[in-house]
Every structure is written in structure tokens, then in C-alpha cells.
ZAMARGU-4260 file (C-alpha; in steps of 0.2 Angstrom, whole numbers, plus 5000, padded with zeros to 4 digits):
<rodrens>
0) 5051/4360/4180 | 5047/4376/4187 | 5040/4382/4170 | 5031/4367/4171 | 5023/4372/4188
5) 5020/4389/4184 | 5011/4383/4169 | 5000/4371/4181 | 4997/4386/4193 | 4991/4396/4179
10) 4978/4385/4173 | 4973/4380/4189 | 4970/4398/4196 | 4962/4398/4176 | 4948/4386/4180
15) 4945/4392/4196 | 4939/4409/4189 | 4928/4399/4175 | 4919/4389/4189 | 4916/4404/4200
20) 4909/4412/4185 | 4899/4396/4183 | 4893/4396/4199 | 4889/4414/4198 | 4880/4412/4182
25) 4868/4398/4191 | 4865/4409/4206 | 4859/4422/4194 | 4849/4410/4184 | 4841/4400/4200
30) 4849/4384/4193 | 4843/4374/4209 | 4854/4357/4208 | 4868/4371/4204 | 4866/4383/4216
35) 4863/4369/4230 | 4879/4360/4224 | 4889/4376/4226 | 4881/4379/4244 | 4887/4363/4250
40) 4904/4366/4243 | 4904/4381/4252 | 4897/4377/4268 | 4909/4381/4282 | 4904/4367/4294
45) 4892/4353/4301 | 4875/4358/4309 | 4872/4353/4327 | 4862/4336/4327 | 4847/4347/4331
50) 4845/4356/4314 | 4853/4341/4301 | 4835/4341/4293 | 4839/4357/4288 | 4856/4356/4282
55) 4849/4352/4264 | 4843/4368/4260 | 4851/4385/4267 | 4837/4397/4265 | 4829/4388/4280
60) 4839/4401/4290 | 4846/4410/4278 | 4840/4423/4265 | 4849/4429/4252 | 4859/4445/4253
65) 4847/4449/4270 | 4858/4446/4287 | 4844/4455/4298 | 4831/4443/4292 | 4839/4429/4298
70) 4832/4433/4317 | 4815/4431/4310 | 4818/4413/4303 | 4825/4408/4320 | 4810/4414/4329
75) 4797/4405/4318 | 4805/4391/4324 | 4806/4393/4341 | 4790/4401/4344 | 4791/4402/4362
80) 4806/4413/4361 | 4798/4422/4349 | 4783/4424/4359 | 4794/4430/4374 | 4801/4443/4363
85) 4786/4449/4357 | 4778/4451/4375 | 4793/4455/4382 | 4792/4441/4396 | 4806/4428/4399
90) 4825/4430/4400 | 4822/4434/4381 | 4812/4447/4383 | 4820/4457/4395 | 4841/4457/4390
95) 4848/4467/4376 | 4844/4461/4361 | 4857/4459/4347 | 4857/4446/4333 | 4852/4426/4336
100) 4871/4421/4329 | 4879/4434/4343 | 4874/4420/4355 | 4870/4407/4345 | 4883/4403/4333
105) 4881/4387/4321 | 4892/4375/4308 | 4902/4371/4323 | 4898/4351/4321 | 4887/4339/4324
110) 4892/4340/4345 | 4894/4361/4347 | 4887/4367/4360 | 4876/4381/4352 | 4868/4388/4369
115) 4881/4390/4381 | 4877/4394/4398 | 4886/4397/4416 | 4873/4394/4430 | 4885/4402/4445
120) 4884/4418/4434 | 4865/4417/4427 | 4855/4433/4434 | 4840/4426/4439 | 4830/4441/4439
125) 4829/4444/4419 | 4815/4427/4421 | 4798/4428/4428 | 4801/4419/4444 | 4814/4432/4455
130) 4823/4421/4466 | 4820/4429/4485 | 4823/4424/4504 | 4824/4404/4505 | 4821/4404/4487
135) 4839/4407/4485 | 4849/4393/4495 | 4842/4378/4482 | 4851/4372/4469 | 4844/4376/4452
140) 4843/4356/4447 | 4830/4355/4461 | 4816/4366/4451 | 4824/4363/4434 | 4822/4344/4429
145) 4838/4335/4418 | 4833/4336/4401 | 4821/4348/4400 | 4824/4366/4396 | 4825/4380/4412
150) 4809/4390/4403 | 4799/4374/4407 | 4802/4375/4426 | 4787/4377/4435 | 4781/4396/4442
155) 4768/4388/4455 | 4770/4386/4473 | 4759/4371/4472 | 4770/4364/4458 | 4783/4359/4473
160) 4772/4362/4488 | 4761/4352/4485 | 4767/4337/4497 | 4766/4353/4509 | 4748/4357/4507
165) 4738/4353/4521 | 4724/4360/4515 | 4723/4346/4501 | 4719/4360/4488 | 4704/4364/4497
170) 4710/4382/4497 | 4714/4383/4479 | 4732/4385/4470 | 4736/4402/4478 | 4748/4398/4492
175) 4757/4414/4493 | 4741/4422/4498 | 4746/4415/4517 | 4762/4407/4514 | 4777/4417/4509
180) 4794/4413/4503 | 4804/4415/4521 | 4797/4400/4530 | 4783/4389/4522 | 4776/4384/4540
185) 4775/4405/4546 | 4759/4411/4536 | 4754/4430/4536 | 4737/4428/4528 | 4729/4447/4524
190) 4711/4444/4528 | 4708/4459/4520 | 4707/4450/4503 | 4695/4440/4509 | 4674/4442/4509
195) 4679/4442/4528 | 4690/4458/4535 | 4696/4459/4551 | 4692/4473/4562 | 4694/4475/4581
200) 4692/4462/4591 | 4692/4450/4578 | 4709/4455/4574 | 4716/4445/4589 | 4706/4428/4589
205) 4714/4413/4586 | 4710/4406/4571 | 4706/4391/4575 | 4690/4399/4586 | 4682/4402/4570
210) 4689/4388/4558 | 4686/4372/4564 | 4692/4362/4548 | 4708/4368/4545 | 4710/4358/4530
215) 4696/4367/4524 | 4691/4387/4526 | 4675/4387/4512 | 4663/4382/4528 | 4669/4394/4539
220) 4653/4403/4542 | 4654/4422/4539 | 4640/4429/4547 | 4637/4437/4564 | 4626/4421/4570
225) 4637/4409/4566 | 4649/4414/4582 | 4637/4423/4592 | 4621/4413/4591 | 4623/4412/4610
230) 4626/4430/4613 | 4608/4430/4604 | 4600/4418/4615 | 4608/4422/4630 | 4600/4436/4644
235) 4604/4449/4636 | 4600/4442/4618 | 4585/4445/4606 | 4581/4427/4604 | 4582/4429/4585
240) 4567/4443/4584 | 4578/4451/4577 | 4585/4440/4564 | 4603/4437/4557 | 4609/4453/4554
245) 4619/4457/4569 | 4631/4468/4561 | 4615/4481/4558 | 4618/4485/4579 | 4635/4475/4584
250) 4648/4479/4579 | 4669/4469/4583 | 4674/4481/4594 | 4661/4476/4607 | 4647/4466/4605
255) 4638/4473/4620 | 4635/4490/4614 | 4626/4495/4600 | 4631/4504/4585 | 4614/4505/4578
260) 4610/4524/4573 | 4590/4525/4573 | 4589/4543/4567 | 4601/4539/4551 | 4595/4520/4546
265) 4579/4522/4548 | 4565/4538/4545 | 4559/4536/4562 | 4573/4549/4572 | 4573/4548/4592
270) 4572/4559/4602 | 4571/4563/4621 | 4565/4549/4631 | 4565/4538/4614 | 4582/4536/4614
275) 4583/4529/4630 | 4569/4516/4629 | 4574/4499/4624 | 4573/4492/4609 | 4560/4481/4614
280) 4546/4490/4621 | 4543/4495/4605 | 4549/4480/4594 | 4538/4466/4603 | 4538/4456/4587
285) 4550/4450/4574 | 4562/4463/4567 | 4558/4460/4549 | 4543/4451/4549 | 4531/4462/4558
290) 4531/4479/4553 | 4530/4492/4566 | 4520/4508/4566 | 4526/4523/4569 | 4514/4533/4573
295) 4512/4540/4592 | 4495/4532/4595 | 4501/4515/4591 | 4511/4514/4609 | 4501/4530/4617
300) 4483/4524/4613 | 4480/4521/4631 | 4487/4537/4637 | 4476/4547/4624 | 4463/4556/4636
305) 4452/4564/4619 | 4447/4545/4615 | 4450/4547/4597 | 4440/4565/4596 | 4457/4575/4591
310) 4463/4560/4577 | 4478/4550/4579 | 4491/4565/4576 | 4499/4565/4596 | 4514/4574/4590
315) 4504/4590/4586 | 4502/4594/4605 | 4512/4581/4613 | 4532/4579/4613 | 4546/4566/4616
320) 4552/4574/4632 | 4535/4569/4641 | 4519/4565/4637 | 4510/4574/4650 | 4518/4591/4645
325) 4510/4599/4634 | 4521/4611/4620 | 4507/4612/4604 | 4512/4622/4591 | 4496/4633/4590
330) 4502/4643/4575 | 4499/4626/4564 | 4482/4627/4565 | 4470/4642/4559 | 4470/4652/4574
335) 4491/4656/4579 | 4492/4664/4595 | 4499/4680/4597 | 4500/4694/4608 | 4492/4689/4627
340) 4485/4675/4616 | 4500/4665/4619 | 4498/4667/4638 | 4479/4661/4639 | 4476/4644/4647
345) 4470/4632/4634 | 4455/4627/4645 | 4447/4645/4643 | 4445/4643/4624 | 4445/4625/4624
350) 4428/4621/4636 | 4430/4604/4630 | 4447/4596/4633 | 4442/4579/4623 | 4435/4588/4606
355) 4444/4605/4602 | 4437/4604/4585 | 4421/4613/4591 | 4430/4629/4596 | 4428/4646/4591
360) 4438/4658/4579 | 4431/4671/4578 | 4436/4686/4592 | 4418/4690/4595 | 4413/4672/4604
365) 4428/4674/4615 | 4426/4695/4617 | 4404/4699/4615 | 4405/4704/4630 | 4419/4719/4627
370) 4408/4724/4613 | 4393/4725/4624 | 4402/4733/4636 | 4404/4753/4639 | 4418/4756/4627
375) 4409/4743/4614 | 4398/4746/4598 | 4386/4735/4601 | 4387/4723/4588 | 4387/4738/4574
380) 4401/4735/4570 | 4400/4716/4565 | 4410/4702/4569 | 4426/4706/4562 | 4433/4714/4578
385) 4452/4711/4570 | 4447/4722/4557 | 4453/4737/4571 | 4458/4728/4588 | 4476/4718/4592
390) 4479/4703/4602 | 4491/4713/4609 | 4479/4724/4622 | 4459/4725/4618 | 4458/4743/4620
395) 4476/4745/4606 | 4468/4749/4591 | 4479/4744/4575 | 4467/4752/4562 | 4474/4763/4552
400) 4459/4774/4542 | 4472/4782/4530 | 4480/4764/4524 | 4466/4753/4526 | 4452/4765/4518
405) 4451/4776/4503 | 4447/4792/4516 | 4460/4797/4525 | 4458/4808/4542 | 4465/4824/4544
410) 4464/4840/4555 | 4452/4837/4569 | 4443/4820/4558 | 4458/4813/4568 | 4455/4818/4585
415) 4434/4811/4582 | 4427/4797/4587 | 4420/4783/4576 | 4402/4783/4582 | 4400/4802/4576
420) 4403/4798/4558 | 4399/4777/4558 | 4381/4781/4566 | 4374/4764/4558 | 4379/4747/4555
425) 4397/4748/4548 | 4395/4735/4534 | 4378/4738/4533 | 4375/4756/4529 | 4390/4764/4518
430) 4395/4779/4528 | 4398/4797/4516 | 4413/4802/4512 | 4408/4819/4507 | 4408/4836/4520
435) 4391/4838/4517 | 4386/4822/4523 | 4391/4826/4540 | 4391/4844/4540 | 4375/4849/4534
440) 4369/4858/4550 | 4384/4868/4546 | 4379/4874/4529 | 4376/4893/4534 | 4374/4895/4513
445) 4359/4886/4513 | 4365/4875/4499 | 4368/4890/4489 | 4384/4885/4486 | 4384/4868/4481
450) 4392/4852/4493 | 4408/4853/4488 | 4412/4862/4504 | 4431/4857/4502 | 4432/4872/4491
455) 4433/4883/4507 | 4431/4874/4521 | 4448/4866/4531 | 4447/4849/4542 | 4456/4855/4555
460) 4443/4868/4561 | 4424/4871/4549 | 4422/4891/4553 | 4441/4893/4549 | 4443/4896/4531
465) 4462/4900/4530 | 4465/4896/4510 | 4451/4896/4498 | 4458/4896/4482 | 4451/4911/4473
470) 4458/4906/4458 | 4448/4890/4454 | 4435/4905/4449 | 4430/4916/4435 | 4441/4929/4446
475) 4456/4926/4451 | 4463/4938/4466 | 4477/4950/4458 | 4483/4964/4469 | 4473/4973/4482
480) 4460/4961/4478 | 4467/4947/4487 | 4467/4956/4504 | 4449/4961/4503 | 4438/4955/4513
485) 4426/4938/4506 | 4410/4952/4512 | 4414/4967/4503 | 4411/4957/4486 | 4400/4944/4493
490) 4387/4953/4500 | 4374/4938/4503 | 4379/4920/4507 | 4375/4917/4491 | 4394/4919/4482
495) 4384/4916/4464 | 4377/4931/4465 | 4395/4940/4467 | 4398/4952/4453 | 4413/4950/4443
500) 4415/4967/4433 | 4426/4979/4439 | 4411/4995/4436 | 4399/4985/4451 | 4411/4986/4466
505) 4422/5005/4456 | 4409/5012/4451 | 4409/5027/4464 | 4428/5028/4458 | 4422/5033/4441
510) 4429/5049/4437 | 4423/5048/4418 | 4406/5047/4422 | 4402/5030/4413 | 4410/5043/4400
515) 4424/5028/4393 | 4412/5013/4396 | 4412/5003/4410 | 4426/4992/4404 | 4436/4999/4418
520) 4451/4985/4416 | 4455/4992/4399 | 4465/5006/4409 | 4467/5002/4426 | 4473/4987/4436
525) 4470/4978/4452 | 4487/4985/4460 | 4483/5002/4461 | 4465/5009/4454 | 4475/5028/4453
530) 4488/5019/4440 | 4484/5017/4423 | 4495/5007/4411 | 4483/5009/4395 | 4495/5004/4377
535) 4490/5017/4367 | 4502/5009/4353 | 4494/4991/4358 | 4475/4995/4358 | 4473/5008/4346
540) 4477/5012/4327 | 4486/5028/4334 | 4505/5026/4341 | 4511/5038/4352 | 4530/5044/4348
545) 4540/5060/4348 | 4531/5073/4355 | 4514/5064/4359 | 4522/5049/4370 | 4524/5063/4384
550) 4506/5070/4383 | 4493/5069/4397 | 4476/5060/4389 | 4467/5074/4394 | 4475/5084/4380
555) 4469/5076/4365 | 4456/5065/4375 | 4443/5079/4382 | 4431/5076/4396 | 4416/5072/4384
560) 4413/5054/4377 | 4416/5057/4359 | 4433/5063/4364 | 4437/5043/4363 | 4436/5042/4343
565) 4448/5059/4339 | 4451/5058/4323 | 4470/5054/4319 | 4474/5070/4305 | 4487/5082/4314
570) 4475/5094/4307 | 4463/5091/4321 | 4475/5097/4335 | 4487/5107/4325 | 4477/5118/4315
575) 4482/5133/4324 | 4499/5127/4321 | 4497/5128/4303 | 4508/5144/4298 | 4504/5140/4280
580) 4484/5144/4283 | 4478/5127/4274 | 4489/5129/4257 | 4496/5114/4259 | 4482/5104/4265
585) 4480/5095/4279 | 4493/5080/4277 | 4506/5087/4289 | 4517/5073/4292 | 4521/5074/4274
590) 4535/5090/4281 | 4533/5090/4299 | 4539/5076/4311 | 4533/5072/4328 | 4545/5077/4337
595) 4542/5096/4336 | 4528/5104/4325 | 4540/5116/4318 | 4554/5104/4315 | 4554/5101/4296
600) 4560/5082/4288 | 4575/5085/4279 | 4574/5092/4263 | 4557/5094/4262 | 4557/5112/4262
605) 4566/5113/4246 | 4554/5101/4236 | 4541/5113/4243 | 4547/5128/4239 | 4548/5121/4219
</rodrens>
């Protein structure tokens, strides 16, 4: 027997291992009736009823050898689990996320309970809808229905306030936008949000002053004039000339005083007595409508005294403060005032105070008679008087002749009057710029000298002649010659005929007797006629050394003329130093030296004796 059993054990264990190799074998090769045989022998329990269609065929959440793919099945099944997943929305979308089956666990039978969940313990926040203030004392069957699932509870507080709304949805959905979740009567709407917002005095009306329908808000009227059409028309009011837009002026802190800033808003800024006038004594007509001219002569044309002569331009002489006080801005026009200008009364240039277009500019209609007068120039010289006068004083003279002419006064040209040079009309007849224009009668060379009387003449006084440049001439002073007086040389006013030769004026100093020519500067010098500084080595073929560099000229050079051209043989003055009476010619530099006569070079007087 228990051979007997073993022997069964053993073959049943035997045929076990063949069909798992079997089943094995049909796995490999995709044997379907196979495969799905051996699934449902090894399937570890029923489906819920939910998922019995799919009890047939495992790989509807199953894939083979993949665990982790199986969260993907489920969620292409339940798609809106999957969606809140993906968006992160939901009770799914915001816990920890582990495997479907961690939760979820199937095979259980027909019955299980494959969604377990403990509504005492259920954190409310991981949904979209965060339970808060009375929100939290409901019980959860009274938003989620029996039978339906908890995600298909409604979010909207018109989804169970409905009954509540006395508005009758004339308002729209939004009900938290007044109502909130403490207490559904107390509404805390923030007008802000609205086309409407509450400032000032607005903030504390009740609300049923400015809606009337309480049911309905859309026909509450948002402008100014829907409230305040009998502020409008009342005293005080502009009995719609103005038109609708009262919040242009008004404003909710008081309707009474006006927020309306002239000078910003529009381009017409007030000023002075404009800014206290009202509103309507300008604006007679509609606001909008009629358009309103800005111009002075629009409101002032009654007040204008010219009649239209000076143009329509008020504000050139008139002002804001008052119209009767004058405050023109002269320097706009051609003529600005300045100096005692400024203080001249208008009538005394103006004859005509209803046409100032006819008066004068230039000085000499207002001033003739100071040019006719003593100190005047009687109309030579012309008209433009600003040329040399100032509005400053008549008699200051601005005219500067070294700045404002190409001749510029020096010496006593300073301290002489205009007349005595400008003798004509000054713009007329061109006035001379040279000295002998004006100084003719003071020519005592007789035009001898030509007119360029600069050369030795000085403004600052004619018969001074302090400097004349000597050296602009064919002879320059050098030495005594520069303190010799101009009459020693020039002997007539005629300075041309002045010699410039050293033999005219030295003649009588001439101790050679015309002897050595009467190039007298070939020896002597303007420093000192006595001195002599002739170059002997310079100016003549024979250079002095030795012996002769000490000599006076007067020993080689005798008085007579031909004493000039010596010949230059030491022959001619040492003959009677010749010892050797001629026999070696007359070549005596060939042994002597010039140093000493006797001196012989060295040995020379050997070669001579051989």
C-alpha cells in the first residue's frame, strides 16, 4: 500500500510537470484556446460584477510580464480618473500616487468591495471644493446623491441655492460674488469688480437708493444723471447745457464743488479773474454742441476801444488781472523798449490810441528835433541815429570807431570831434582815411615826400616826430648816425635829395685826399669815424701774418695813390734786407718766414749752401 501510494504520488507529481511544460509550450507558441484555458485555471478569484465582461480575456488589465503598465489599462477605462491625473485636479490628482491595485484590489468575488472608503476620515480638501465656514456642518449625503459617484457632486453655488436665489438668475451663476459661505442672507458684494466702483459718498448709500429692482441689477443706471438729474435741474444746476457727463466736474465726495480742472482738460488755462468767473458767462450755450471761442475779442469785443484797428489779438496788451490795465509786451513787436524807452508813456509815440499801426520806428521821427538842435548834425548824418546814440541817455554815445570801422582812433583822433573829419553827409561822401586827407595844410614838404605821412608823423601830436623808422630806408642809422639830427643830412624839406654816400656828409674828414677813393665804408664805420676795422686778409690777395699783422698801413701803404696796388714780392720792401745782394733772386719766402726777415725756415740753409 504504501508502495502503492508513493507510486501514485510519483506519477501524479509526473503529470503535473508535463502539463506545466504543456502550458508553457502554448504560452510560447500563442496557442490562444490554450493559453486562455490555462488562465482560467489559474485565475485566483471572481471579478466584481462590474468588470464580468472582462473576465474572458486577462490582457484587458493585464499585459504580460509588464506590472507597471497595468495603471495605464485602468485609466483608459476610467477616463475621468485618468483625466484628473493627468491635470492634476480631483482627489486623484492631488494624493500620492502608487499603483491602481494598492487601492483597488480585484478577484475578490462577484460582491467585494473594490473602492473602500471612510467618510468620518476623508480629507476633504485633496477635491476641488474645500469645505469651509457652514459648509462644514452638512452631512455629505446632502450634496452627494445615493448612487451616484462623489466626483459627480455639484461645484456651483447655484446647484443648491437655487431655491435661495431671489434674483431669479437675473444676476447670473456667480453667487459667491455677494454671497459667501458663512451665512447665505449676509452679502459682502465688492463693487469694485463691478463697471460701477464705489468711492466716497457712494460708499455709504443704501442700496436700495440706486437699485430699485432687486431682483434685477442689469437696469441700474450707471451714469451721473440717472441719480442726480435733479441736482441738474435744480438752482444751482445746468439744465442739461451741459450734457450727461457729470463726472467731467462732480465728483462722489461732493456734488456741490467742482473737480473740473480748466487749465489740464482743456487748452484754454485760467488765469486771474478767469478762474473765478462762472462757468456760464462764457458757456451760454450747450457744452458739446456749441463750440466756444477762445479768443479774447469773443467776450471783450464790447470793451475794445481800437474798433477792430489793432486785430482781434487782446492778449498782446491786455491781461487776465484786468482789462483796463495795461501790461503789453513791447519787445514782441519790432520796436522793444529799452533804456528810458521803457518809461515813455504810450500816448507820446502812440498819437493815435485806436491805430498803433501807423507809428514811427525810426529814432529820427521821434528825435529831428535833437538833431536840429545845437549839439545835432543837421540831418548829415542820416537817419540811423542808433548807429551812435543809446536809449539809454541821447547825449551817451555807444559808437565805437575802432570796433564798428576799419579806422581805428588813436592819439589825439581820439579826443576830435566828428564834424572835423565827417565834413559832408556821412553815407553820402566817403570820408579819407589817409593823413593827408586831413592834413594837407600841414604838409610843410610840399608833397615832396609823398602822402604816406605815417612814415614820420605820430597821431598823438603832427609836429612831434618821436620814432621815424630810419630803417624802412636805403640807410639804416648805425652808430653815431642815429643821434644826428634829421637837418644835418637833410638839408631841404625835400628828404630825396638826401645823399647816402659816406664821402658827401665826410668829406672834410678826408685825410687821404680822395687818395683811396671815396668808398669811405670800406675802412671806417658809423661808430667811430677815427676807427678803422679794414680785413686786410678778407679784402685783399695779401694776408697779413707774422711780422706784418703788427704794422701801421702807413708803412707799406704811402701817402700817394698808387701806394694802394703794392706789389706783393718781399723784394719790394725788403730789398735792402737782402744780404745776399740779388743772388738768390727775389722769391724770399722760399728761406725766410714772416715772422722775422732773418729768421731762416728750417733747413733751408743747408739745401742752399749745396
Amino acid at each position: 500500500m504504501t508502495v502503492d501510494h508513493h507510486a501514485h504520488t510519483g506519477k501524479a507529481a509526473l503529470y503535473l510537470a508535463l502539463a506545466m511544460r504543456i502550458g508553457l509550450a502554448a504560452l510560447l507558441l500563442g496557442t490562444s484556446p490554450v493559453w486562455a484555458q490555462l488562465e482560467g485555471a489559474l485565475m485566483p478569484g471572481k471579478l466584481i460584477e462590474g468588470h464580468t465582461k472582462y473576465e474572458n480575456d486577462c490582457a484587458n488589465c493585464h499585459i504580460k510580464f509588464n506590472k507597471t503598465a497595468q495603471d495605464k489599462l485602468c485609466a483608459d477605462c476610467h477616463k475621468p480618473v485618468g483625466q484628473d491625473i493627468d491635470q492634476h485636479q480631483g482627489m486623484h490628482g492631488r494624493i500620492k500616487l502608487d499603483a491602481c491595485r494598492t487601492c483597488h484590489t480585484e478577484h475578490k468575488g462577484r460582491n467585494a468591495n473594490i473602492a473602500p472608503f471612510d467618510q468620518k476620515k476623508f480629507d476633504h480638501t485633496l477635491t476641488d471644493f474645500v469645505l469651509r465656514d457652514a459648509h462644514l456642518k452638512p452631512k455629505c449625503d446632502a450634496c452627494h446623491a445615493e448612487g451616484k459617484k462623489f466626483r459627480d457632486a455639484p461645484g456651483g453655488c447655484n446647484d443648491c441655492h437655487k431655491k435661495d436665489d431671489k434674483h431669479k438668475g437675473s444676476l447670473g451663476p456667480k453667487c459667491a460674488d455677494c454671497h459667501n459661505e458663512v451665512n447665505w442672507k449676509e452679502t459682502r458684494i465688492d463693487h469694485d469688480k463691478t463697471r460701477f466702483k464705489l468711492l466716497d459718498k457712494h460708499i455709504k448709500v443704501p442700496c436700495a437708493d440706486c437699485h430699485k429692482n432687486t431682483s434685477d441689477y442689469k437696469d441700474t443706471p450707471s451714469a451721473c444723471v440717472g441719480c442726480h438729474r435733479k441736482d441738474d435741474n435744480g438752482k444751482n444746476g445746468h439744465k442739461g447745457r451741459y450734457g450727461d457727463k457729470c463726472e467731467k466736474c462732480h465728483s462722489a465726495a461732493s456734488w456741490k464743488e467742482s473737480t473740473f480742472n480748466h487749465d489740464t482738460a482743456t487748452k484754454y488755462p485760467l488765469h486771474f479773474k478767469h478762474r473765478t468767473t462762472k462757468c456760464d458767462s462764457c458757456h451760454t450755450g450747450h457744452l458739446y454742441r456749441d463750440k466756444l471761442d477762445s479768443a479774447c475779442i469773443a467776450c471783450h469785443r464790447k470793451e475794445d476801444k481800437h474798433n477792430g484797428s489793432l486785430g482781434d489779438k487782446c492778449g498782446d496788451c491786455h491781461n487776465e488781472d484786468k482789462w483796463g490795465k495795461i501790461k503789453f509786451d513791447h519787445d514782441k513787436t519790432r520796436f522793444a523798449l529799452a533804456g528810458k524807452h521803457a518809461d515813455v508813456e504810450c500816448k507820446k509815440c502812440h498819437a493815435d490810441n485806436k491805430s498803433f499801426k501807423n507809428t514811427p520806428l525810426a529814432c529820427v521821427e521821434c528825435h529831428r528835433k535833437d538833431d536840429d538842435g545845437k549839439k545835432g548834425h543837421k540831418g548829415r548824418y542820416g537817419d540811423k541815429c542808433e548807429t551812435c546814440h543809446t536809449d539809454t541817455a541821447w547825449n551817451h554815445i555807444r559808437f565805437s570807431h575802432d570796433r564798428d570801422t576799419k579806422y581805428a582812433l588813436r592819439g589825439a583822433h581820439r579826443t576830435t570831434k566828428c564834424d572835423s573829419c565827417h565834413a559832408g553827409i556821412l553815407y553820402k561822401e566817403k570820408t579819407p582815411t589817409a593823413c593827408i586827407g586831413c592834413h594837407r595844410k600841414d604838409d610843410k614838404h610840399k608833397n615832396q615826400l609823398g602822402e604816406k605821412c605815417e612814415n614820420c608823423h605820430v597821431e598823438d601830436n603832427w609836429k612831434k616826430i618821436p620814432h621815424f623808422d630810419h630803417n624802412v630806408t636805403r640807410f639804416p642809422l648805425l652808430g653815431r648816425h642815429y643821434k644826428v639830427e634829421c637837418k644835418l643830412c637833410h638839408l631841404t624839406p625835400a628828404f630825396k635829395d638826401a645823399k647816402s654816400d659816406c664821402f658827401s656828409c665826410h668829406e672834410k674828414d678826408d685825410k687821404h685826399k680822395r687818395s683811396l677813393g671815396v668808398k669811405c665804408e670800406t675802412c671806417h664805420n658809423a661808430r667811430d669815424w677815427k676807427l678803422w676795422d679794414f680785413d686786410h686778409d678778407r679784402k685783399t690777395k695779401f694776408v697779413l701774418d707774422g711780422g706784418h699783422k703788427g704794422l701801421r698801413c702807413d708803412v707799406c701803404h704811402k701817402t700817394s695813390s698808387r701806394d694802394m696796388h703794392l706789389p706783393m714780392v718781399c723784394a719790394a720792401c725788403h730789398e735792402k734786407d737782402d744780404v745776399h745782394e740779388g743772388k738768390f733772386g727775389r722769391v724770399c719766402e722760399r728761406c725766410h718766414v714772416t715772422t722775422k726777415f732773418i729768421q731762416i725756415k728750417p733747413g733751408m740753409a743747408r739745401g742752399v749752401l749745396k
